[in-house]
N, C-alpha and C positions, 0 to 999 in steps of 0.2 A: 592412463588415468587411474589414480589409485581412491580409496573410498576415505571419508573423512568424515569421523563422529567424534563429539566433543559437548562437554557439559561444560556453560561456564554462567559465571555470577557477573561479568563483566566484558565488552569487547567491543574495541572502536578499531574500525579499521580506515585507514586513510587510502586514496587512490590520486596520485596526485595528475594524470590524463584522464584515463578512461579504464572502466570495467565493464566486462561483458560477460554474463552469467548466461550459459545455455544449459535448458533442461530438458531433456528428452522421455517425455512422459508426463506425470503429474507434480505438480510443487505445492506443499502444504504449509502455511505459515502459521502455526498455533500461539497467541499472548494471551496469558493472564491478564496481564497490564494494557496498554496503549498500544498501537501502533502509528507513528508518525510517519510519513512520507513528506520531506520537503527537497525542492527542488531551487535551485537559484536563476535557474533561466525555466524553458517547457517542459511540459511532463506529459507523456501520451501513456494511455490507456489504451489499448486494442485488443478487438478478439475477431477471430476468424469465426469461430461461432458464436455462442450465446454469452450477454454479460450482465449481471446480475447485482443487483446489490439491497443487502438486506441490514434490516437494524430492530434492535428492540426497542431502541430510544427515538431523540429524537434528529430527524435528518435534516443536515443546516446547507444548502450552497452559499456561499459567499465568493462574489465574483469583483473583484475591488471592492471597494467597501459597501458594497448593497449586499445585505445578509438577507436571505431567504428563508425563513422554516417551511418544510414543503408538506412536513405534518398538522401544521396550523392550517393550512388552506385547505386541507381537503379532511376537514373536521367540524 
């Protein structure tokens, strides 16, 4: 396993089966910008311990088309 750093303005990477990223410790994903995650079939979340999720805006579920803001209700 050799180590891999790189600066880039740009990068799509295609996988045309399957990718599997394993990290052995902690993984830290820093954007300026956006981060999208989209899925074309299911997408799991899990943790063995704690999961957490914070915002300074505001927090939307949308589950088919019923959109939820979960900061307007508990306001």
């Amino acid at each position: 396993m050799g180590r891999y750093r790189g600066e880039f303005s740009h990068r799509h990477i295609l996988v045309d089966e399957y990718s599997i990223e394993e990290v052995i410790g902690k993984k830290l994903i820093e954007a300026l910008g956006a981060i999208n995650l989209l899925a074309g079939d299911d997408i799991v979340l899990g943790s063995l311990g704690n999961m957490q999720t914070a915002t300074a805006g505001e927090l939307v579920d949308m589950i088919g088309k019923v959109r939820r803001s979960i900061a307007a209700e508990n306001q």
